[in-house]
C-alpha positions as a Markdown table, in Angstrom:
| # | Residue | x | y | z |
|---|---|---|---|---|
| 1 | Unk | 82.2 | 67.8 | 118.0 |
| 2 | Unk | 83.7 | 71.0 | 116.5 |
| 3 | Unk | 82.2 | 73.9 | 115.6 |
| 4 | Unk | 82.8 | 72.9 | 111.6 |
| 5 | Unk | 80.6 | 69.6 | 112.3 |
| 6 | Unk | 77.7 | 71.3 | 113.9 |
| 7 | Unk | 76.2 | 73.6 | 110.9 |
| 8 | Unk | 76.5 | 70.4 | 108.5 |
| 9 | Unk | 74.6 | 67.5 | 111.4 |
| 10 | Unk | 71.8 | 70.4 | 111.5 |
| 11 | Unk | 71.2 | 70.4 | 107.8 |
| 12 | Unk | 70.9 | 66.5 | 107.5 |
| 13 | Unk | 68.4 | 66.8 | 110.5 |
| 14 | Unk | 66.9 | 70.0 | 108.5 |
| 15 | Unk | 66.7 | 67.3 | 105.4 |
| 16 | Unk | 65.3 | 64.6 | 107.7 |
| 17 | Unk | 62.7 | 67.0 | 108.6 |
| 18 | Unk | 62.0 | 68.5 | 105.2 |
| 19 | Unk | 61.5 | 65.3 | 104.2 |
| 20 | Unk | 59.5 | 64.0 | 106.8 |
| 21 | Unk | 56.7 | 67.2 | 106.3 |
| 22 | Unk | 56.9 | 66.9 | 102.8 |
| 23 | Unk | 55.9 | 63.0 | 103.0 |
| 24 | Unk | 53.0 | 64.2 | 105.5 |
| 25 | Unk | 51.8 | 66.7 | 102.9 |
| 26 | Unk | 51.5 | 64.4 | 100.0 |
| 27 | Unk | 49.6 | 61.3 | 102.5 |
| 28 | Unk | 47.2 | 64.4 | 103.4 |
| 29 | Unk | 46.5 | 65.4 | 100.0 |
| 30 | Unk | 46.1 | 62.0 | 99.2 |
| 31 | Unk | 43.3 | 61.2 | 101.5 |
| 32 | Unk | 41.7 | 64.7 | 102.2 |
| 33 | Unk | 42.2 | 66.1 | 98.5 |
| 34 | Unk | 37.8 | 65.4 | 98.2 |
| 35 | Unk | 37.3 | 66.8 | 101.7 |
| 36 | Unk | 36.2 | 70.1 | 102.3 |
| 37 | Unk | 37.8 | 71.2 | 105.5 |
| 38 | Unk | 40.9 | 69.9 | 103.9 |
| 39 | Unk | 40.6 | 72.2 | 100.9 |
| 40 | Unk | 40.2 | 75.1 | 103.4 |
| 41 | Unk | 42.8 | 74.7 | 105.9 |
| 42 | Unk | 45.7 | 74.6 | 102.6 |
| 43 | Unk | 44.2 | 77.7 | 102.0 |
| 44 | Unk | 44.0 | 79.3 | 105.1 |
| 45 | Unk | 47.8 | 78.4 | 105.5 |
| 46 | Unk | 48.4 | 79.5 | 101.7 |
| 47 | Unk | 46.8 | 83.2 | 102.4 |
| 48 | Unk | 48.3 | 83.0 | 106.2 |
| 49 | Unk | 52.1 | 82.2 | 105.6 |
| 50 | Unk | 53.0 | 85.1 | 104.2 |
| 51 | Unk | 51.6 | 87.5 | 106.9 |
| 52 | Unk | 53.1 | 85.2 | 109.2 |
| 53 | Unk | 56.3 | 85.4 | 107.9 |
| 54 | Unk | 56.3 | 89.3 | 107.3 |
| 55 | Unk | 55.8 | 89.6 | 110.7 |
| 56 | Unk | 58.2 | 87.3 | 112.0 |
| 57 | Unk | 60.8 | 89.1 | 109.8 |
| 58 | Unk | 60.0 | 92.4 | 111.2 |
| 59 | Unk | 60.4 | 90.9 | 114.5 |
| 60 | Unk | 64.1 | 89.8 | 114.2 |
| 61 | Unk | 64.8 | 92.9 | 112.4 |
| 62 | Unk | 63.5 | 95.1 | 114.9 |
| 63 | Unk | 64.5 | 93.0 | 117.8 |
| 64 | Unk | 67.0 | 95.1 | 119.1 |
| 65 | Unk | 65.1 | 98.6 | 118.3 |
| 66 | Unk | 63.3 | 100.6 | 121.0 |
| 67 | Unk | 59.9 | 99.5 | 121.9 |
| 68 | Unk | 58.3 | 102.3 | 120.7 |
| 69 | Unk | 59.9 | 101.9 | 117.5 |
| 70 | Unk | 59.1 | 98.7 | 117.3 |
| 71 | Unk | 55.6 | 99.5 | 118.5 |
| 72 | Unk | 55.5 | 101.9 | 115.1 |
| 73 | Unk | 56.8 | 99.1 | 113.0 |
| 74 | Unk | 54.1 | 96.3 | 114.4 |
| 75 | Unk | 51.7 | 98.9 | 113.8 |
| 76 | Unk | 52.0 | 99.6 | 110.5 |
| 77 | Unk | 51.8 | 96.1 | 109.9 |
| 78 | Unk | 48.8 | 95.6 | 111.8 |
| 79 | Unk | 47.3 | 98.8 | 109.4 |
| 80 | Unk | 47.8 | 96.5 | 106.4 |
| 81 | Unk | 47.0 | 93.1 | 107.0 |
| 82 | Unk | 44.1 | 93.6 | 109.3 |
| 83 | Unk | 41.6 | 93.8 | 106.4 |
| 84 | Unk | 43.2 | 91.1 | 104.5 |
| 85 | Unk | 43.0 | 89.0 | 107.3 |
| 86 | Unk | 39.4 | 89.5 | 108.4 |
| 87 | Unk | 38.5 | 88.5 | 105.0 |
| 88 | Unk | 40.5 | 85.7 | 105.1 |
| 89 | Unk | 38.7 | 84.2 | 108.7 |
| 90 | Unk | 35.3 | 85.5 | 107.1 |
| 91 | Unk | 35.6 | 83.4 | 104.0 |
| 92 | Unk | 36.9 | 80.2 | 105.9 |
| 93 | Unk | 34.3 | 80.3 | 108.0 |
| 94 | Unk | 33.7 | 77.9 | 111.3 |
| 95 | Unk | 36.4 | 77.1 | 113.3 |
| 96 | Unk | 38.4 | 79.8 | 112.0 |
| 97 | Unk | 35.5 | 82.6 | 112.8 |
| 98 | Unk | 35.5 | 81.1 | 116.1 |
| 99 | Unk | 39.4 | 81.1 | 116.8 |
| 100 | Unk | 39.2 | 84.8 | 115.7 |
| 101 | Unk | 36.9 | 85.7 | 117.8 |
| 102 | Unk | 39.1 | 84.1 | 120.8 |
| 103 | Unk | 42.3 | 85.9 | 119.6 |
């Protein structure tokens, strides 16, 4: 295989994928769209991703950065979605109080 070839076979499998999640979304929505639990794990993922993301990002930005820089970093992010995400586990409620209180 060259080295051409490879960037372009993991797309199609990035497709396949893509297209196999999106497929499990819709069947999901289809069948849990009335439930309750349903309703609140889209939006615990909905208010999570983007935290989850920001800190990834900071993560492979700061990957190569002293720790104590990165430890500054990490902590200012930890300074500004700490609130937002207690108030996202407190209005979910349950499981997600529970998992919070494990983490």
């Amino acid at each position: 295989m060259s080295f051409a070839a490879a960037p372009r076979r993991l797309l199609t499998r990035r497709r396949r994928q893509l297209g196999f999640a999106s497929t499990a979304v819709a069947v999901g929505a289809a069948y849990g769209a009335d439930s309750e639990g349903f309703k609140r794990a889209i939006r615990f993922n909905f208010d999570v991703l983007p935290i989850a993301l920001h800190y990834k990002l900071v993560e492979l930005y700061t990957r190569r950065w002293a720790e104590d820089d990165r430890g500054r970093e990490f902590g200012k992010l930890h300074s500004k979605y700490a609130p937002r995400t207690l108030d996202i586990v407190l209005r979910q409620k349950g499981f997600y109080v529970k998992t919070a209180q494990f983490l």
